[in-house]
C-alpha positions as CSV (number, residue, x, y, z in Angstrom):
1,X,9.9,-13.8,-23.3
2,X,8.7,-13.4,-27.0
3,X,10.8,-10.6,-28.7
4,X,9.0,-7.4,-29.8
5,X,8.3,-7.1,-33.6
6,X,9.9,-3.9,-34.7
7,X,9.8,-1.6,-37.6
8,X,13.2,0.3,-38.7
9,X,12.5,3.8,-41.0
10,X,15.6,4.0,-43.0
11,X,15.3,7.7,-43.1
12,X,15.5,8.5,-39.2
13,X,16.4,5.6,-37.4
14,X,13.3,5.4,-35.6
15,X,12.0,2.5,-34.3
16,X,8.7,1.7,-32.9
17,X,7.0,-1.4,-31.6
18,X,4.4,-2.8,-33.7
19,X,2.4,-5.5,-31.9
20,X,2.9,-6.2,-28.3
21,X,5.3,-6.5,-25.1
22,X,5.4,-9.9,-23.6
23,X,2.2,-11.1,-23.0
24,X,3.3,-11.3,-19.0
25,X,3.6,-7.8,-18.8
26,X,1.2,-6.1,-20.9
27,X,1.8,-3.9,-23.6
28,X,4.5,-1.5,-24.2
29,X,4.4,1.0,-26.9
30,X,7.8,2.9,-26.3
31,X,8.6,4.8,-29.8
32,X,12.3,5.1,-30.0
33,X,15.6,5.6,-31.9
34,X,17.4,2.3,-30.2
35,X,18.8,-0.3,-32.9
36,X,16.2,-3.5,-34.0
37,X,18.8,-5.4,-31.2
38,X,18.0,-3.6,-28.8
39,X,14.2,-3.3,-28.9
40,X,13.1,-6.7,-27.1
41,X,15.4,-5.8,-24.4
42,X,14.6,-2.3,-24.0
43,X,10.4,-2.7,-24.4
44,X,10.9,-5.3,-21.5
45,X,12.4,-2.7,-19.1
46,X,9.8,-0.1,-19.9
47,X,7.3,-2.8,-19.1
48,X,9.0,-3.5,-16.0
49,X,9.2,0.1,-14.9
50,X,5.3,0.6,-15.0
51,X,4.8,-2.3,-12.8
52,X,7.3,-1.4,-10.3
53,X,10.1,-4.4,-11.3
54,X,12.8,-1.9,-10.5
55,X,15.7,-4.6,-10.2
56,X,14.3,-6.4,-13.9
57,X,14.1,-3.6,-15.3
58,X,17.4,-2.6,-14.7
59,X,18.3,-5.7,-15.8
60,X,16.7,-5.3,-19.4
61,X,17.9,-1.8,-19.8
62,X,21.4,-2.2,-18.8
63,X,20.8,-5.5,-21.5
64,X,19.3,-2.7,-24.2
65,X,22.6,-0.6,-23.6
66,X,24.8,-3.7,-24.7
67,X,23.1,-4.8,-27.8
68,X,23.5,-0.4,-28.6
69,X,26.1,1.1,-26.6
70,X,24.8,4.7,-28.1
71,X,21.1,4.6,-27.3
72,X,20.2,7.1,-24.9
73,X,17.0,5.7,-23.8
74,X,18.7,2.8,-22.3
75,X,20.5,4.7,-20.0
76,X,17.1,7.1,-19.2
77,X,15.4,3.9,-18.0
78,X,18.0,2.6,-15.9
79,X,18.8,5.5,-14.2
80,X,14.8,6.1,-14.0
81,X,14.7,2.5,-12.2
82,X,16.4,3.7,-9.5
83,X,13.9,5.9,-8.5
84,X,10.5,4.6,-6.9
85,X,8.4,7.1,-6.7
86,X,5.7,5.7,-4.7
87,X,7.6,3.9,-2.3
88,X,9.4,7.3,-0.9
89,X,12.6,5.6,-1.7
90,X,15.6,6.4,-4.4
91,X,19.0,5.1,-4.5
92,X,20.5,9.0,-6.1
93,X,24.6,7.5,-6.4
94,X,23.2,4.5,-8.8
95,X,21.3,6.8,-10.8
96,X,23.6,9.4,-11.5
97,X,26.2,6.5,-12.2
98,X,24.1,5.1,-15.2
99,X,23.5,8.6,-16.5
100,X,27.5,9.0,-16.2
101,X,28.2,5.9,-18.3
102,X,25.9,8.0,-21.3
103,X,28.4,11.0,-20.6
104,X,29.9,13.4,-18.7
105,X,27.3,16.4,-18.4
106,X,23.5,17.1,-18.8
107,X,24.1,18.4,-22.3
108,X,26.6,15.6,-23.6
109,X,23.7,13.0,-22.7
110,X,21.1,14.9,-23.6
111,X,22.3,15.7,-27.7
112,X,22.9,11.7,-28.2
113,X,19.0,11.7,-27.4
114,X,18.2,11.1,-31.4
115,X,14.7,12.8,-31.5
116,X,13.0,16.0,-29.8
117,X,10.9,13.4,-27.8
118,X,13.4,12.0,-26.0
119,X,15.5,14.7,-25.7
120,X,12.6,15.6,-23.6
121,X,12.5,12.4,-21.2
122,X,16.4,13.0,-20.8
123,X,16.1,16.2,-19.9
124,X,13.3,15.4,-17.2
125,X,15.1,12.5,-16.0
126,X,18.0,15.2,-15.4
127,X,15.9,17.0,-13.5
128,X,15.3,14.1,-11.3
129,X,18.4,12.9,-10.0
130,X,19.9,16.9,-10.8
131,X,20.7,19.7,-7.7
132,X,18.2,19.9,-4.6
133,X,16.5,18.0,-2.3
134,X,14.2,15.1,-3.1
135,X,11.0,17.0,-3.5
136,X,12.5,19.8,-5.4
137,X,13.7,17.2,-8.0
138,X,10.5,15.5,-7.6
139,X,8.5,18.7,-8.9
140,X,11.2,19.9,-11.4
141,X,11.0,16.3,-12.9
142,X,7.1,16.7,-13.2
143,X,7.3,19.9,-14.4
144,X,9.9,18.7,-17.2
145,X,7.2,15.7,-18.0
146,X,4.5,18.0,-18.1
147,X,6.0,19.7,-21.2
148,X,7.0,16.1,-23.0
149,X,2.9,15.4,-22.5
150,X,1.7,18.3,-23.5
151,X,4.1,18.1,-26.4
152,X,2.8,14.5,-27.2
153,X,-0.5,14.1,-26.3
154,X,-1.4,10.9,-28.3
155,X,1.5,9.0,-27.0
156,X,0.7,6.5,-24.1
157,X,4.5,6.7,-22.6
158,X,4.3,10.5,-22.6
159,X,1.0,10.6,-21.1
160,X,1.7,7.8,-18.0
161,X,4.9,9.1,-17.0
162,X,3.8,12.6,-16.4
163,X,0.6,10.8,-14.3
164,X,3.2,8.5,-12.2
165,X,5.4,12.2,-11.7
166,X,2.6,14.1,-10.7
167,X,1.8,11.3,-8.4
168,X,5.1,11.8,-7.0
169,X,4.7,15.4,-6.1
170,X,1.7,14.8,-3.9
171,X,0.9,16.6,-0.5
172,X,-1.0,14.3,2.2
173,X,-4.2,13.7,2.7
174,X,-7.3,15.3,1.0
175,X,-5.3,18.2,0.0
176,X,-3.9,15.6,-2.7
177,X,-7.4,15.6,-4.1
178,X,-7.0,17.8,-7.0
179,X,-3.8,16.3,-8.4
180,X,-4.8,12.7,-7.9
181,X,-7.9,13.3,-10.0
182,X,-5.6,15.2,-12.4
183,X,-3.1,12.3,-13.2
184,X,-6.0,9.3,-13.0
185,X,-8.0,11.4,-15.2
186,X,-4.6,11.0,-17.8
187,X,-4.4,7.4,-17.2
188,X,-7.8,7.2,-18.0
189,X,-7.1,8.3,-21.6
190,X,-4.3,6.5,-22.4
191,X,-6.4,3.0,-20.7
192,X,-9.6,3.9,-22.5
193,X,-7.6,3.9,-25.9
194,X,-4.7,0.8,-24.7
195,X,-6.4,-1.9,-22.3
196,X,-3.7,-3.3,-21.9
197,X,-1.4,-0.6,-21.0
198,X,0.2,-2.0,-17.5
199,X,0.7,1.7,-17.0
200,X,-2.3,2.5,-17.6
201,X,-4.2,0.6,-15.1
202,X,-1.4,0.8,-12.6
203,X,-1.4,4.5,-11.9
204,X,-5.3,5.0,-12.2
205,X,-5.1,2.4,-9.4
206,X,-2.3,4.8,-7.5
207,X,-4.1,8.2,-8.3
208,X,-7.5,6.5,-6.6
209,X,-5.9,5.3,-3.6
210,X,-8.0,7.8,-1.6
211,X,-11.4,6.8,0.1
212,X,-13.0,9.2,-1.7
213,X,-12.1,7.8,-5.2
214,X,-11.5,4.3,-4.6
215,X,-14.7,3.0,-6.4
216,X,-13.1,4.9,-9.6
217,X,-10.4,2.1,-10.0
218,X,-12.4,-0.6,-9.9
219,X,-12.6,-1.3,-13.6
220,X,-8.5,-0.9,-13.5
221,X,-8.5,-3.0,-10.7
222,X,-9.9,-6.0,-12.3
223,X,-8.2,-5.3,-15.7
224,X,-4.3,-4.9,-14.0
225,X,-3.7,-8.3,-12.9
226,X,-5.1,-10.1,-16.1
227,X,-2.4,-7.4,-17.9
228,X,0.4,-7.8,-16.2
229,X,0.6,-11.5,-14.7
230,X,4.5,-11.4,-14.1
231,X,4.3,-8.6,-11.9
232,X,3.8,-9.3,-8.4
233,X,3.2,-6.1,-7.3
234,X,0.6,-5.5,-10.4
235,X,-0.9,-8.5,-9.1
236,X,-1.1,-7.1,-5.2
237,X,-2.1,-3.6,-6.9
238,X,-6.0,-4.2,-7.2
239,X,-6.3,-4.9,-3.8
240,X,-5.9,-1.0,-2.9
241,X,-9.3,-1.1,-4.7
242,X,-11.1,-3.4,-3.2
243,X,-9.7,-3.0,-0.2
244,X,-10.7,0.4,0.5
245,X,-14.5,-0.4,-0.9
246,X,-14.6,-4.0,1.4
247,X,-14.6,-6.3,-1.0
248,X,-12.4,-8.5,1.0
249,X,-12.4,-12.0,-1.1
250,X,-11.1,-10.4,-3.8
251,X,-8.5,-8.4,-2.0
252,X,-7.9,-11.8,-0.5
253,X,-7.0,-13.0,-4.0
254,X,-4.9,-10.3,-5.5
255,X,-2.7,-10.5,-2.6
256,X,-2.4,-14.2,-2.3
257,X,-1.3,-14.2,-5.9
258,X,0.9,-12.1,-5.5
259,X,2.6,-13.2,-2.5
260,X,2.9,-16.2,-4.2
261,X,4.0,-14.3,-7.6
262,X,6.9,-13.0,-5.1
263,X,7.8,-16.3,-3.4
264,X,8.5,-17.5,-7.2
265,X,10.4,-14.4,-8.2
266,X,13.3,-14.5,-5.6
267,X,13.3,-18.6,-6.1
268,X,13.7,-17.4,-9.9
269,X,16.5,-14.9,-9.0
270,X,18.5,-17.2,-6.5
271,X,17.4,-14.5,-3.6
272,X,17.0,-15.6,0.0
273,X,13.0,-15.2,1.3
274,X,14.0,-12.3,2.8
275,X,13.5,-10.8,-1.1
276,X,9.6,-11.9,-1.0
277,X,7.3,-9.1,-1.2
278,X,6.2,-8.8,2.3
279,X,4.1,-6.1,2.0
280,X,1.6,-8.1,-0.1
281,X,2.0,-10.6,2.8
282,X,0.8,-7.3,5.4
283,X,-1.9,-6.6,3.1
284,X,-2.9,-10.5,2.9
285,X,-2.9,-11.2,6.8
286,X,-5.4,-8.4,7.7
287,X,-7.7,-9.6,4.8
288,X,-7.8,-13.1,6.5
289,X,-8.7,-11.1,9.3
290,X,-11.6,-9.8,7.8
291,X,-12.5,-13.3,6.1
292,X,-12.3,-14.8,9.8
293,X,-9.5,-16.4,8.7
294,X,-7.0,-16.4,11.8
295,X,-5.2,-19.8,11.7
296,X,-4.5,-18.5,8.2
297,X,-3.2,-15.0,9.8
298,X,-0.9,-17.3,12.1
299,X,0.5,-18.2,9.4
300,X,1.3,-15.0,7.6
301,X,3.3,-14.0,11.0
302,X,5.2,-17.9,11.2
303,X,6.2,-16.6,7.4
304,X,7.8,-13.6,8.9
305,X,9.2,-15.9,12.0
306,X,11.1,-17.7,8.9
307,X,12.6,-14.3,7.4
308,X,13.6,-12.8,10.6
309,X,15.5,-16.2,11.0
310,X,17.0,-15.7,7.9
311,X,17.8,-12.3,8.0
312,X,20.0,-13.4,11.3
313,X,17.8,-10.3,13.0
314,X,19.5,-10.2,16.4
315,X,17.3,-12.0,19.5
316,X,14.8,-10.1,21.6
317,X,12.8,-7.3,21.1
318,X,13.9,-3.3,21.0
319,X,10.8,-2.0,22.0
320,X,10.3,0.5,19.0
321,X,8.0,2.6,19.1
322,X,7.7,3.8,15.2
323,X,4.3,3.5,13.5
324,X,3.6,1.9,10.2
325,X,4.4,4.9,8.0
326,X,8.2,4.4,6.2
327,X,7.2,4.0,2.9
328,X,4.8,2.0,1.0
329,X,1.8,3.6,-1.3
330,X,0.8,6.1,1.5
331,X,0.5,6.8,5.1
332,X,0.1,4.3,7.1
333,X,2.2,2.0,5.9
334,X,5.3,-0.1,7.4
335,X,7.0,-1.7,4.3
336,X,8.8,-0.6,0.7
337,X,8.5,-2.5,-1.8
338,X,9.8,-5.9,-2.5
339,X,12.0,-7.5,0.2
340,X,12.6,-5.8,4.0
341,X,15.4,-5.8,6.2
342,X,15.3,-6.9,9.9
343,X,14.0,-3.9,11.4
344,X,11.2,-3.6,8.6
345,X,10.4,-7.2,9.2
346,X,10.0,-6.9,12.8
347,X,7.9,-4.1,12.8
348,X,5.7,-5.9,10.4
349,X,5.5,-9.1,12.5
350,X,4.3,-6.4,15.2
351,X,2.2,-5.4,13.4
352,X,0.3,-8.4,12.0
353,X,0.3,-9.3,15.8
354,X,-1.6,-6.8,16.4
355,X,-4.6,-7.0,13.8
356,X,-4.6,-10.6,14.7
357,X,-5.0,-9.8,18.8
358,X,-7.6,-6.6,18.0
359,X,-9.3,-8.6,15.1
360,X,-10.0,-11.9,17.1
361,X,-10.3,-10.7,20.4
362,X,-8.0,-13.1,21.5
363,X,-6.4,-11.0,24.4
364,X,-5.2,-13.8,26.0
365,X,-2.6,-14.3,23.7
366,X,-1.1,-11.5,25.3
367,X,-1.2,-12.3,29.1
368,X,2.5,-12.0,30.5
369,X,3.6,-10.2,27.4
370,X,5.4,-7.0,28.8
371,X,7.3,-5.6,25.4
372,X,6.4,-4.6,22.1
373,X,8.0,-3.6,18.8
374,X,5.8,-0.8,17.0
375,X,2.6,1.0,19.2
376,X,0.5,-1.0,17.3
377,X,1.7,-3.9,19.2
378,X,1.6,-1.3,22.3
379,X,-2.1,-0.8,21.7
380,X,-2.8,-4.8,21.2
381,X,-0.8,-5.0,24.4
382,X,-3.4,-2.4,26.1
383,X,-6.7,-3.3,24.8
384,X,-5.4,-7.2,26.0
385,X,-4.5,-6.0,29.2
386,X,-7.6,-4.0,29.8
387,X,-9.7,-7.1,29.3
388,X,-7.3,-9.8,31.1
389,X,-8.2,-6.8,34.2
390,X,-4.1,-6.0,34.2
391,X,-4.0,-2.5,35.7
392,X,-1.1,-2.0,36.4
393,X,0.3,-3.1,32.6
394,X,-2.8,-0.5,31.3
395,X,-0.9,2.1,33.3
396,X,2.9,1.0,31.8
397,X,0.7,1.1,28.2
398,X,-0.5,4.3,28.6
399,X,2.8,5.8,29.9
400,X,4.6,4.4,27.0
401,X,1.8,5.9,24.6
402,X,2.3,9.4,26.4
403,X,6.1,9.3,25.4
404,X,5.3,8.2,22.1
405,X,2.5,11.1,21.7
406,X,5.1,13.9,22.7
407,X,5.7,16.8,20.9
408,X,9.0,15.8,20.0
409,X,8.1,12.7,17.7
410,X,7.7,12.6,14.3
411,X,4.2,13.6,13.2
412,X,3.1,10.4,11.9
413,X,4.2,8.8,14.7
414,X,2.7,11.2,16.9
415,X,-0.6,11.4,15.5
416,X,-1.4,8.0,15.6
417,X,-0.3,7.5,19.6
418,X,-2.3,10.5,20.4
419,X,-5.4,8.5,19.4
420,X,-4.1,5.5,20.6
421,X,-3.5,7.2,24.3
422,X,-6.8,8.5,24.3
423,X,-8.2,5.8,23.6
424,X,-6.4,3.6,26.1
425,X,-7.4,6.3,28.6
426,X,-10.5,5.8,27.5
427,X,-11.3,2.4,28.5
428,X,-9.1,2.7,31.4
429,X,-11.7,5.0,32.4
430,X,-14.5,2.9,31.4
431,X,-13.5,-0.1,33.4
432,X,-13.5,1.5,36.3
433,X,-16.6,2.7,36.1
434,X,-16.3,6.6,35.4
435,X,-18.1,6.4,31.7
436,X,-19.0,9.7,31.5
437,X,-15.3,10.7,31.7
438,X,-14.5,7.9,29.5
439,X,-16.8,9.3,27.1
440,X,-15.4,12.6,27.2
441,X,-11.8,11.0,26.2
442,X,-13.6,9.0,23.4
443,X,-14.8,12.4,22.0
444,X,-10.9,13.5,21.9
445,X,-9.5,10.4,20.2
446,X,-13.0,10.6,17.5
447,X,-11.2,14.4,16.8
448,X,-7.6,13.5,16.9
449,X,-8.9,10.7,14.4
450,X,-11.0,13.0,12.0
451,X,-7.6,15.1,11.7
452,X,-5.7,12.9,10.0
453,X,-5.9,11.2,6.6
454,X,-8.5,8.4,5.8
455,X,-6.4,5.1,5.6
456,X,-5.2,3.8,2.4
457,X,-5.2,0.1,3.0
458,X,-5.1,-1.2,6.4
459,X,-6.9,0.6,8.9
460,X,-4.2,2.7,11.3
461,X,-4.8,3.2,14.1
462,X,-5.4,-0.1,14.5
463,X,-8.4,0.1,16.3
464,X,-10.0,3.3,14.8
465,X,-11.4,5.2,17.6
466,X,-15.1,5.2,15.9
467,X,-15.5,1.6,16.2
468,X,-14.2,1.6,19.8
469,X,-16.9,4.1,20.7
470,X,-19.1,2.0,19.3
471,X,-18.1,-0.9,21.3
472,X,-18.6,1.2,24.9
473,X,-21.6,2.7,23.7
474,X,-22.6,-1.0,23.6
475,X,-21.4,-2.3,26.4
476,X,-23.6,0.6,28.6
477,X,-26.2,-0.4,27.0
478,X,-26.5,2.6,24.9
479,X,-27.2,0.4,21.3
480,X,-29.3,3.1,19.2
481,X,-26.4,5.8,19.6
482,X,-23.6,2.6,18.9
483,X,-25.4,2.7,15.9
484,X,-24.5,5.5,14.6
485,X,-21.1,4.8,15.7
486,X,-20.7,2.0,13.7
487,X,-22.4,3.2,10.9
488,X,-19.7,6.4,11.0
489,X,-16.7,3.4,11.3
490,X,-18.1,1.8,8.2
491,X,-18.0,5.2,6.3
492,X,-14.1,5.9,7.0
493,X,-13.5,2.3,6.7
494,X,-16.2,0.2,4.2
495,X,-17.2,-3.5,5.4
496,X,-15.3,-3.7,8.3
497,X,-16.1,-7.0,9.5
498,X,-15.9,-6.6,13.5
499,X,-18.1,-3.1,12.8
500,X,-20.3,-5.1,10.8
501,X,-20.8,-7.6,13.4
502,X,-20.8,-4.6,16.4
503,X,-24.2,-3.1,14.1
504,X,-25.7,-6.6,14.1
505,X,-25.4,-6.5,17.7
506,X,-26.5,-2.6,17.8
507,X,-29.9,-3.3,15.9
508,X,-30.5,-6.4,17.6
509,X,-30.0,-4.7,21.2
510,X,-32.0,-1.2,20.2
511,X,-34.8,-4.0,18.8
512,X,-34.7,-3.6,15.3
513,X,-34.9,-7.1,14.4
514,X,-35.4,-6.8,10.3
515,X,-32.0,-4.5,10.2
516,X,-30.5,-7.1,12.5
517,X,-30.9,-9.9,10.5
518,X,-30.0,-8.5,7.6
519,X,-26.7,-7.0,9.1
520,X,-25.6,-10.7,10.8
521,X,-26.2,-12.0,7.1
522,X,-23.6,-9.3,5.8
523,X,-21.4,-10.8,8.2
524,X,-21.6,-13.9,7.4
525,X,-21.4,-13.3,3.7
526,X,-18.0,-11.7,4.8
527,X,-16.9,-14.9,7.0
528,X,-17.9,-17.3,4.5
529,X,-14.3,-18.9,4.6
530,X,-13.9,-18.1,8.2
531,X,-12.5,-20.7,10.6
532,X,-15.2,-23.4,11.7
533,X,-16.1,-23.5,15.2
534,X,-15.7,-19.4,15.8
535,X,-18.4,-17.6,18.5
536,X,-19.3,-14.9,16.3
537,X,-20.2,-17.5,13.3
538,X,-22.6,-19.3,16.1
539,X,-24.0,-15.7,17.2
540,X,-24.9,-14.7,13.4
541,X,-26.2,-18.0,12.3
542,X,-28.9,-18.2,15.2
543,X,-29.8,-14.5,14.4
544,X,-30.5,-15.5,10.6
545,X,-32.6,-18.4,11.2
């Protein structure tokens, strides 16, 4: 790392950054009253800390505090690293520890604070890791931010840690609207004026991570990477834009690089595989799905294979039943953060699984299989033995998704299974023949579906229940109403590629032959790397001629 050119004023002891961070990491611009020594050390934490390198940053700021045992703001950032925000996940012991080694109480740590400024981040940081639960600490620390911003509205570190708090403080779903537009329209300031703010870009990229906003963060999107290189999760971070908009090739590459990014990070830190940044990995393997990509999707889940090996996870399967919600950068989710234990690991292997069965409609791959880890395996397990003409497994299915739907699961949890359920009953239904009553159980899993959040990231569940009743509607024969269906799967969940190819097949069968064309050619353009030799790539190609 280059060291940070620094400027000392005689007269107060303040010290401020004059040029740049390391050019790995983007630009930090932390004013503060730490010694010359300590300035390299301390700017590289706070670089760190916007891009989510929790156990680097740490490293530079417990660094900072020896080169100038007496400055405050050293021990504000390390205790602040052991809070991630985003990832629902705080370790509240290590952080009150570092705070402790500045002194014994609130007011004996905050009066070392040298200036009024950062007398104000220590106070707020207080207010994190101080009395109540975690939400109640989340709000008081945003409310204790809000006054440092408002009290310094020109300065950048100000103004992005009051967006990332007020990111924390979020309720689910639309209702987070308001603030989300709120703190990206701060990080939209401070980016306008500091391009290179990994900040900056990073939490305009969080605060659009909605459907509704998604297109917002584009510009961020394809400025966060080039800003802050080193990062592997800045370099995963502009995927939540482009996947939510369907630009899947260049999902595909922010999460390649940093899954790569990640494998070179735990090599650099001596850190078993285990330490990779699996999450990436999730996000990579249902891109390939969309790409067509599945020999490359095998391998995401032979990666996994590897870790769980590692990770000495104990043999068989436990037949869990969780959904892919603990954590991550909203609902819907399975993974926190860098590195995953055995349990997280296994439940993303099921996962992956299962976007690889739904995704290539290889339900073969499934015949015989009679457990499951996570109920997205369940449903892959389902749909696969609904096809393979397994009744009696579509009966254990939909038993198991009626336990997991029960009033006394977690909501998350419950939500998804409900759909799930309905929709297994669904094409239960339909393969015997009763399609009106299937129809009627497609119209509760479309509602169940509408009721909770649009996904951030990877569909969930993982056969939305739009696209499915666009499927049947097909498959009767009823291809002007699939349609619509498909076009309503592509709203909630932009470029789909099997949705894409079910509304080829929709125009072709209702006869509209120009929309048909032109819909197998967005296909392809979204296959374009796709495995040679595939059905569908046969099936669009003779359409287009």
């Amino acid at each position: 790392m280059r060291p940070f050119l620094v400027l000392a004023l005689a007269c107060t002891a303040l010290v401020t950054p004059l040029a740049q961070s390391s050019a790995q990491l983007g630009r930090a611009t932390f004013v503060n009253s730490g010694s010359p020594a300590a300035q390299a050390d301390f700017q590289r934490g706070v670089a760190w800390l916007h891009s989510f390198g929790y156990e680097d940053a740490i490293d530079a700021f417990r660094a900072a505090q020896k080169a100038d045992p007496g400055f405050a703001m050293a021990y504000w950032g390390e205790a602040l690293s052991f809070s991630q925000p985003l990832w629902f996940y705080e370790e509240l012991p290590q952080a009150r520890a570092a705070l402790a080694k500045l002194g014994p109480t609130t007011d004996a740590r905050v009066t070392k604070a040298r200036t009024p400024r950062e007398q104000g981040f220590l106070r707020a940081v207080e207010a994190l890791y101080g009395p109540g639960d975690k939400p109640a600490r989340a709000a008081a620390y945003a409310a204790a931010m809000a006054k440092v911003a408002a009290g310094n509205p020109a300065d950048d570190e100000a103004q992005t840690f009051y967006a990332l708090a007020l990111l924390a403080t979020m309720p689910r779903g639309d209702a987070s609207l308001p603030l989300r537009r709120q703190a990206g329209a701060i990080a939209e300031r401070v980016f306008a004026r500091s391009p290179n703010h990994p900040g900056a870009a990073h939490y305009i990229l969080h605060a659009y991570d909605h459907g509704q906003l998604a297109a917002r963060g584009l510009p961020a999107a394809r400025a966060y990477a080039r800003i802050a290189p080193a990062a592997s999760h800045a370099l995963h971070m502009p995927a939540h834009a482009f996947l939510q908009v369907g630009l899947w090739d260049e999902a595909a590459a922010s999460d390649q690089e940093s899954w790569n990014a990640s494998i070179a990070w735990a090599k650099r830190r001596g850190l078993p595989i285990t330490s990779r940044d699996f999450h990436s990995l999730s996000w990579l393997q249902y891109e390939w799905t969309q790409q067509g990509r599945f020999s490359k999707t095998k391998e995401a889940i032979a990666f996994v294979d590897e870790a769980l090996k590692v990770s000495a996870a104990s043999p068989g399967t436990t037949a869990l039943l969780s959904p892919q919600h603990a954590g991550g950068h909203g609902y819907g989710e399975s993974d926190i953060g860098r590195g995953s234990g055995p349990a997280a690991l296994r439940n993303d292997r099921a996962s992956m699984r299962a976007r690889y069965i739904i995704e290539s409609s290889r339900w073969g791959e499934m015949k015989g299989q009679t457990s499951f880890e996570n109920i997205d395996e369940l449903l892959a397990l389902g749909l696969s033995a609904v096809n393979l003409g397994d009744a009696a497994r579509v009966a254990a299915v939909i038993e198991q998704l009626r336990t997991a739907s029960a009033p006394t699961q977690p909501a998350e949890l419950r939500e998804q299974a409900e759909v799930m359920l309905r929709e297994m009953e669904a094409v239960d239904l339909f393969a015997q023949g009763r399609r009106i009553e299937a129809f009627a159980m497609m119209d509760r899993a479309v509602a169940l579906q509408n009721r909770m959040p649009r996904p951030i990231g990877r569909p969930f569940p993982a056969k939305g229940a739009d696209e499915l009743y666009g499927d049947l509607l097909l498959q009767a024969g009823r291809a002007k109403e699939a349609v619509l269906w498909y076009d309503r799967t592509l709203a909630r969940t932009p470029n789909r590629s099997k949705a894409v190819l079910g509304l080829a097949r929709a125009y072709r069968n209702s006869g509209n032959a120009a929309a048909a064309r032109a819909t197998y050619q967005r296909f392809l353009a979204n296959w374009k790397l796709a495995d040679p030799g595939l059905p569908e790539l046969a099936e669009a190609r003779a359409a287009v001629k």
